[in-house]
C-alpha positions as CSV (number, residue, x, y, z in Angstrom):
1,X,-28.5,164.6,-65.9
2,X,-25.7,162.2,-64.9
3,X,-25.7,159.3,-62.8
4,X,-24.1,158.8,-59.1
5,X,-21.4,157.3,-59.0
6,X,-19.4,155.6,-56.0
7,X,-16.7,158.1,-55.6
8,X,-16.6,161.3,-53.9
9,X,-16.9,163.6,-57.1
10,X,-20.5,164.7,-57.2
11,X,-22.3,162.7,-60.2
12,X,-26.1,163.5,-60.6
13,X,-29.0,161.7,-61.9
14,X,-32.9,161.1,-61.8
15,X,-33.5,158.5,-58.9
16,X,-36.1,156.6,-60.6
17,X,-39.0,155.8,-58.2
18,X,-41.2,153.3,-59.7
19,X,-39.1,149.9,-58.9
20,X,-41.4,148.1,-56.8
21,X,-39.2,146.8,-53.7
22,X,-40.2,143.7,-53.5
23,X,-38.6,142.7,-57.1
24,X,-35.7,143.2,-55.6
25,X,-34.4,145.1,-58.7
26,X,-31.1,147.5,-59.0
27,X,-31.6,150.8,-56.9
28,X,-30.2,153.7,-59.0
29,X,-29.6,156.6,-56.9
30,X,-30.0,159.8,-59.1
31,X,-30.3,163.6,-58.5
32,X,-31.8,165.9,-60.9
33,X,-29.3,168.3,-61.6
34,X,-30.1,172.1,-60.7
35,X,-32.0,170.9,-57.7
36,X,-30.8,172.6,-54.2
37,X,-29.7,168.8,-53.1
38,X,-27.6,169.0,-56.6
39,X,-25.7,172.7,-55.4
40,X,-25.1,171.4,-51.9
41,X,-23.2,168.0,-53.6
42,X,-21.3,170.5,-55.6
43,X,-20.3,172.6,-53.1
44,X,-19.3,169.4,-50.9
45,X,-17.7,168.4,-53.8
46,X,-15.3,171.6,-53.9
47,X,-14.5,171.2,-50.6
48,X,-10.8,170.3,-49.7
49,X,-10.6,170.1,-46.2
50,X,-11.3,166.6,-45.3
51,X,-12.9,166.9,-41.7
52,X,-14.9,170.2,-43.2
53,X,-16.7,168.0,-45.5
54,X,-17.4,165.2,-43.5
55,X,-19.1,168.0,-41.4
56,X,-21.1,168.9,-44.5
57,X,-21.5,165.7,-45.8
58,X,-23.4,165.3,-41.8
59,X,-25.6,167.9,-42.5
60,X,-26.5,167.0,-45.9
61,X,-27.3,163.7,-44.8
62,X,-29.6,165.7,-41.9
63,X,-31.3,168.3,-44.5
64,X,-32.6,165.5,-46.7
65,X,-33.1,162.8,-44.4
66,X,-37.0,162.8,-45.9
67,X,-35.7,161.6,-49.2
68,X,-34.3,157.9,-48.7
69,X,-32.4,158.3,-51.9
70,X,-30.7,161.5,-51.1
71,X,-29.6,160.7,-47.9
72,X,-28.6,157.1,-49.0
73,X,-26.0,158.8,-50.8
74,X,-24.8,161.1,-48.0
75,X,-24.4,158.0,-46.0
76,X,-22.6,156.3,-48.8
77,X,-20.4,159.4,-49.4
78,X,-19.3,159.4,-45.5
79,X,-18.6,155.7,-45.5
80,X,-16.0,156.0,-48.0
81,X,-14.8,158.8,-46.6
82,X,-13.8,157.3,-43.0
83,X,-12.8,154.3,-45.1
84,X,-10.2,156.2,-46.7
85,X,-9.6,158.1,-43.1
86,X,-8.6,154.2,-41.6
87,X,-11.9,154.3,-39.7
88,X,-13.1,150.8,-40.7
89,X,-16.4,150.3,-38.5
90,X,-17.8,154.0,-38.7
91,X,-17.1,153.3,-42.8
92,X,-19.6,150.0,-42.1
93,X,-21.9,152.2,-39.7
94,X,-22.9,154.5,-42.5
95,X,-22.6,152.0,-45.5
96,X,-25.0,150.3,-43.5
97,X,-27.3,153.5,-43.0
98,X,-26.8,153.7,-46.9
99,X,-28.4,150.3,-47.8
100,X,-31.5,151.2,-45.2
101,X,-32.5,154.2,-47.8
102,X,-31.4,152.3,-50.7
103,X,-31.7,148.2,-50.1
104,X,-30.6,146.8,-53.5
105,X,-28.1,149.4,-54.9
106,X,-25.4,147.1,-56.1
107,X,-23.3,150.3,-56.0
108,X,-23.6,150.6,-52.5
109,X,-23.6,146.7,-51.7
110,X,-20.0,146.4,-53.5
111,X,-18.6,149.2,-52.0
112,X,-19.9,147.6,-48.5
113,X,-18.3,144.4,-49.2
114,X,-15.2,145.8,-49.9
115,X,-15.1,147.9,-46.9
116,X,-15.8,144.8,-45.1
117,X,-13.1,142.9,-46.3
118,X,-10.5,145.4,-45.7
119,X,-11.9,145.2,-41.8
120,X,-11.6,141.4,-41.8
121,X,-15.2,141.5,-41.2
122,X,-16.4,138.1,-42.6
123,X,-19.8,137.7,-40.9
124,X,-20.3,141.5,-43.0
125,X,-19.0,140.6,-45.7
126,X,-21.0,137.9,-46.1
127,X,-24.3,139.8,-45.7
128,X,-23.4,142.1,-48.2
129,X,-22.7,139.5,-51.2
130,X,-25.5,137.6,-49.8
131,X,-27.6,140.3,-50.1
132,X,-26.2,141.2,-53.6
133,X,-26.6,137.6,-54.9
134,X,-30.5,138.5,-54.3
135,X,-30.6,141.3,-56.6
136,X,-28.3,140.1,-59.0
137,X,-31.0,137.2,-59.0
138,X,-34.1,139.3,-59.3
139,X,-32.4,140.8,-62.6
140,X,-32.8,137.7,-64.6
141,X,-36.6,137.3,-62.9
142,X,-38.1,140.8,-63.6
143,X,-41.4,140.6,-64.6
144,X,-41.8,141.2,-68.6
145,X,-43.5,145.3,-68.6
146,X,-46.5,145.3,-70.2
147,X,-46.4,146.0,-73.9
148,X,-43.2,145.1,-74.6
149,X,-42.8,141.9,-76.9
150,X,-40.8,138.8,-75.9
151,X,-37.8,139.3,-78.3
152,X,-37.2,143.1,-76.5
153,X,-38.0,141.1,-73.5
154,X,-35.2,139.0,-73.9
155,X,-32.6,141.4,-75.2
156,X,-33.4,143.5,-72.3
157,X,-32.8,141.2,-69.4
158,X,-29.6,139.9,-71.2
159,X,-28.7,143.6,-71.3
160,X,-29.4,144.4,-67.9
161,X,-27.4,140.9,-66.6
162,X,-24.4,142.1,-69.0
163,X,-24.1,145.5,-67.3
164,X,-24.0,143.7,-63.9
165,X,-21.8,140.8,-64.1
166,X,-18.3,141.6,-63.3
167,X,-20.1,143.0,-60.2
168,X,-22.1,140.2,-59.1
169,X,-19.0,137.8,-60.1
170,X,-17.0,139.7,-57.4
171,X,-20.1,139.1,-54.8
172,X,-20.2,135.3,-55.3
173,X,-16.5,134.8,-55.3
174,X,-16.0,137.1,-52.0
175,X,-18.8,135.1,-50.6
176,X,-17.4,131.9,-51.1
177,X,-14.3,133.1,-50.0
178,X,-15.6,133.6,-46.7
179,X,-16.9,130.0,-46.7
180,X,-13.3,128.6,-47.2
181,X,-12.1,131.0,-44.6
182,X,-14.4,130.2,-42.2
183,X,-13.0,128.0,-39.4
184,X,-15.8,127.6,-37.0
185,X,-18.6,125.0,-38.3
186,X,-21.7,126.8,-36.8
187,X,-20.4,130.1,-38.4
188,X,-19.6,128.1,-41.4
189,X,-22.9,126.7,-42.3
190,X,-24.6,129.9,-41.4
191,X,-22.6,131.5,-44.3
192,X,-23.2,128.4,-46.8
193,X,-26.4,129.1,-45.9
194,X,-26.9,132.6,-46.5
195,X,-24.7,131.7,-49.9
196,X,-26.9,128.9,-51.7
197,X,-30.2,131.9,-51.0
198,X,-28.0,134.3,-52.8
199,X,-26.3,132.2,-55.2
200,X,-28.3,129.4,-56.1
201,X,-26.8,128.4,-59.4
202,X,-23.4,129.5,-58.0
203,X,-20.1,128.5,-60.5
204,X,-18.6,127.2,-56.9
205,X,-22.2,125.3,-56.1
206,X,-20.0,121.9,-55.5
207,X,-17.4,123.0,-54.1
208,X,-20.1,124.6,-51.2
209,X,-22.2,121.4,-50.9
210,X,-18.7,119.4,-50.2
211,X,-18.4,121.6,-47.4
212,X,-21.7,121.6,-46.2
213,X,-21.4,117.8,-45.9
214,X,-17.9,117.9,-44.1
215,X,-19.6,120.7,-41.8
216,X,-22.9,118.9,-40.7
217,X,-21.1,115.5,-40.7
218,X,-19.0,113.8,-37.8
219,X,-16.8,115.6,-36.4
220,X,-17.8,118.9,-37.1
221,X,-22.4,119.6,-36.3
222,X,-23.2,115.9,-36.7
223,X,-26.4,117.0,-37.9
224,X,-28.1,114.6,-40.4
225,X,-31.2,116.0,-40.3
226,X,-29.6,120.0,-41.8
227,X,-27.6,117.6,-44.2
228,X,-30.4,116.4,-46.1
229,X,-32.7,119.5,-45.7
230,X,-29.9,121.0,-47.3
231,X,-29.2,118.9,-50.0
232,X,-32.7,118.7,-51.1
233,X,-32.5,122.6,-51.3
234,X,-29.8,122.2,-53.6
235,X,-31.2,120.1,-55.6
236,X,-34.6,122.3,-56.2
237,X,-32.5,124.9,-57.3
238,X,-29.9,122.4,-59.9
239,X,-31.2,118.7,-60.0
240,X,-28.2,117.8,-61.3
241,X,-26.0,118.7,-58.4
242,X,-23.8,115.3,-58.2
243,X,-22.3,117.0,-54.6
244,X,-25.9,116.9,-53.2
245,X,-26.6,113.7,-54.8
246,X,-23.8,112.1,-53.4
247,X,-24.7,113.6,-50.3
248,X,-28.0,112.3,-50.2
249,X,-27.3,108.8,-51.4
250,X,-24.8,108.5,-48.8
251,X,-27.0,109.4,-46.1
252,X,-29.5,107.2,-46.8
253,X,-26.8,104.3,-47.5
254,X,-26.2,104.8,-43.7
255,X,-29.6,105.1,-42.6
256,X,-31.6,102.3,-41.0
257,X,-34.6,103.5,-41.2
258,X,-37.5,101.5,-43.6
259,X,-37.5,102.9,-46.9
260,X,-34.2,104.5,-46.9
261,X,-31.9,102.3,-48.9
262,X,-34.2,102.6,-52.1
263,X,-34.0,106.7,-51.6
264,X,-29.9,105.7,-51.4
265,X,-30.2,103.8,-54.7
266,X,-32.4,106.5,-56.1
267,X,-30.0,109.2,-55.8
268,X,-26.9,107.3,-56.7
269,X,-28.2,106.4,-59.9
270,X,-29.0,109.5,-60.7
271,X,-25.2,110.6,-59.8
272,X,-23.7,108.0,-62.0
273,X,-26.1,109.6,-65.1
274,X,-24.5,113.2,-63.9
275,X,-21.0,111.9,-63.2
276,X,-21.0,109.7,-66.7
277,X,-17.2,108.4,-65.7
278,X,-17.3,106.4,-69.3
279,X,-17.2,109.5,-71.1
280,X,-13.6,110.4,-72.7
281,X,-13.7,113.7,-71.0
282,X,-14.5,112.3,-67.6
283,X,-11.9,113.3,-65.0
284,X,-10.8,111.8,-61.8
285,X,-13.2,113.5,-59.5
286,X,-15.8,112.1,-61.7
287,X,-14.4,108.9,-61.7
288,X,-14.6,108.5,-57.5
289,X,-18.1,110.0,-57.5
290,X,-19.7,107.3,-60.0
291,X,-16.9,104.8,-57.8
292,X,-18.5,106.6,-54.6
293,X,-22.4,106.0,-56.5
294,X,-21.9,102.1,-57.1
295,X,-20.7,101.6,-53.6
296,X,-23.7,102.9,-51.7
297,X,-25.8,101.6,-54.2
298,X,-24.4,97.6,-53.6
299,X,-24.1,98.0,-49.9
300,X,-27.5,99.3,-50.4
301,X,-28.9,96.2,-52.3
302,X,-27.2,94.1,-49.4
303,X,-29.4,95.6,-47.0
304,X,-32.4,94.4,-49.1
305,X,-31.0,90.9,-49.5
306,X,-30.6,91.5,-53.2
307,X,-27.2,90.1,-53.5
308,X,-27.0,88.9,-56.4
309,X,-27.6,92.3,-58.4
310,X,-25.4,93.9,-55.3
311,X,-22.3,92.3,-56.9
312,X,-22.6,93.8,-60.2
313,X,-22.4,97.1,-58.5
314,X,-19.6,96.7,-56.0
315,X,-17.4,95.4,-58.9
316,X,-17.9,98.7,-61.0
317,X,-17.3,100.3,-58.0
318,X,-13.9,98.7,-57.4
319,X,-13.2,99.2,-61.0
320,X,-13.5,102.8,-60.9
321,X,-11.6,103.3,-57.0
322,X,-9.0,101.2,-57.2
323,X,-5.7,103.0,-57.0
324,X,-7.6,106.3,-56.4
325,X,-9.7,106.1,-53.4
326,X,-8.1,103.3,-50.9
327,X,-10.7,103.5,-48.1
328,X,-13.8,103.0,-50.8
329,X,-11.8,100.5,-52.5
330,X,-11.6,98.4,-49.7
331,X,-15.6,99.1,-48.6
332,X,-16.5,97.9,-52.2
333,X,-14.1,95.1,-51.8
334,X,-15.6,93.8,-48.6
335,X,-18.7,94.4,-49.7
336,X,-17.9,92.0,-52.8
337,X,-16.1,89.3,-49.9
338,X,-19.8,89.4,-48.1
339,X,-21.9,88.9,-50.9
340,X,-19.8,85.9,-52.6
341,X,-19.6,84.5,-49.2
342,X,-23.1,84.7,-49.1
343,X,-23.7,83.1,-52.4
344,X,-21.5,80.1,-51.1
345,X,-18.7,81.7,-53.8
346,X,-15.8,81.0,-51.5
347,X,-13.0,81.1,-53.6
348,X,-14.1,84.5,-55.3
349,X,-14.2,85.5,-52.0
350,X,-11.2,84.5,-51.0
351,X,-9.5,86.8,-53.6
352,X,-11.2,89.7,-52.9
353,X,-10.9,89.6,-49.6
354,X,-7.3,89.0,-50.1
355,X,-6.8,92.2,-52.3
356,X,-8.7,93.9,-48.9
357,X,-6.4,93.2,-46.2
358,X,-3.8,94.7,-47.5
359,X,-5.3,97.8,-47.4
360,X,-4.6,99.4,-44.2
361,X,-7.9,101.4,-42.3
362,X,-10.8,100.6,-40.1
363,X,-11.9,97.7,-42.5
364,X,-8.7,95.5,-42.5
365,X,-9.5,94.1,-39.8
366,X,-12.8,93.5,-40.4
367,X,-11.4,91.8,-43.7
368,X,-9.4,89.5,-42.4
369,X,-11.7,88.1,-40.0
370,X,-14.3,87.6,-42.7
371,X,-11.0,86.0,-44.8
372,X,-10.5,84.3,-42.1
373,X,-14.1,82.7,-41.7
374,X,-14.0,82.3,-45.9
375,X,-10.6,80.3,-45.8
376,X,-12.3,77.9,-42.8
377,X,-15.8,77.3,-44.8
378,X,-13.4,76.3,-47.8
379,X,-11.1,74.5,-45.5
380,X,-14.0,72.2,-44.6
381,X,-15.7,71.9,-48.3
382,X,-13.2,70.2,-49.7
């Protein structure tokens, strides 16, 4: 018995049967050879003519259609067969019929996602790694069968995962392509979406939470409330997730609501333990995201009239965005300007506030009318 393979050469195996579907685990489509489904393949098989055996490739797919497996390979077979005729969608029609008789065949799903990409059909394409993601999932959750000790356990799902990977590597980075392609934002965050349920501990998982915020925030959904459902669903699946922490602890800098600020500090704190920009292997991006961290965190504190542990944090924060990040450098250095104000530190004030105006943005001005005020209040001191 051999297995089926996805070209047009007859290979034939035993479809195996007892894979409950709701594990979600690899379809195998086999044939046992000898069987009359087995002769008919072969003689499809022997046939040159291309539109003779799409013909018999039809009525193979019609004699069987009360074996899901069977026919799921008919169906396969005649996909790739108007894929390499140029016919695109009647390739996608019958790829699709395919994954009806055999839902997680990772076979079928790659050969699907590449038919889809060769039609410029995003929204498919992103079903079908989506889909594959699942299953590629499922591998590393099957359930341990009875008998079998934890050691052969082990071995057997880091076997399984092994013979998989290149395939479910092409799923994840063809579905993340499609993110990045993606220029419409409702479209967009339907694929991220469909992505993180696939891919939950995807290699790209920043890089999709970045543009989850930059596609539910202003100027694109404005949708607050999908911002933080979603990055609390990142964060079930990888705690650790210094996108989605940012993400939240941003939010929640921003929001007035009562409570809010201390769920800001909360997950900014835990981004500067993630980001560790002390470290002597800490790069730039990790740099602005601790810088990022310490600013809502301060700004936070000033919302709870805690100034004087505020300051603390807005200096760390200028420390680490000065020179990289010009419009956080200047929030943390007006933030500093306020808060020595505040404390009646005028001429620490004054400097910071200085070192702000020159920075141009929407907080110059703000800057320099709060320099402005500072240099009056010291004006009159003395």
């Amino acid at each position: 018995m051999r297995r089926c393979s996805g070209s047009l050469t007859l290979v034939a195996l035993l479809f195996s049967l007892g894979v409950p579907r709701a594990s979600a685990q690899v379809d195998r489509i086999t044939i046992a050879a000898g069987t009359d489904e087995d002769h008919d393949l072969q003689a499809i098989s022997s046939e040159q003519d291309a539109q003779k055996k799409l013909a018999m490739y039809e009525d193979f797919v019609k004699k069987y259609s009360a074996n899901p497996a069977t026919a799921a390979y008919g169906n396969w077979q005649l996909a790739q067969a108007y894929q390499a005729s140029g016919d695109l969608q009647k390739g996608l029609d019958y790829g699709d019929k395919a994954l009806a008789g055999s839902p997680h065949n990772l076979d079928i799903l790659v050969s699907q996602a590449s038919l889809a990409q060769q039609a410029k059909n995003n929204a498919k394409l992103m079903e079908y790694s989506a889909r594959g993601g699942e299953v590629c999932l499922a591998i590393a959750k099957q359930p341990k069968p009875e008998g079998m000790s934890d050691e052969d356990f082990i071995r057997k799902v880091n076997e399984d995962k092994s013979a998989v990977q290149n395939v479910c590597d092409f799923l994840e980075t063809s579905g993340f392509n499609v993110i990045t392609s993606e220029t419409d934002p409702k479209s967009r965050m339907s694929d991220i979406e469909k992505f993180t349920t696939g891919f939950p501990d995807s290699k790209f998982q920043d890089q999709v939470s970045n543009y989850a915020m930059y596609t539910l925030g202003p100027g694109q959904l404005n949708d607050k409330e999908r911002l933080v459902s979603f990055g609390e669903k990142v964060l079930a699946s990888n705690p650790n997730s210094l996108a989605a922490l940012l993400l939240l602890g941003g939010f929640y800098g921003d929001d007035a609501r009562p409570g809010s600020a201390a769920k800001a500090i909360s997950y900014s704190q835990k981004a500067i333990e993630v980001a560790k920009a002390d470290a002597p292997d800490a790069d730039k991006s990790r740099k602005l995201s601790a810088g990022a961290a310490h600013n809502t965190i301060g700004w936070a504190y000033l919302k709870q009239e805690k100034t004087t542990v505020a300051i603390p944090e807005l200096k760390a924060a200028a420390a680490l965005l000065k020179g990289q990040d010009d419009q956080q450098y200047a929030r943390a250095l007006y933030g500093l300007g306020f808060a020595y104000g505040k404390l009646n530190k005028l001429t620490e004030a004054r400097d910071v506030l200085t070192e702000a105006v020159k920075i141009p943005g929407p907080l110059q001005p703000m800057s320099q009318d709060l320099l402005t005020k500072v240099n009056s209040a010291r004006a009159k001191g003395k």
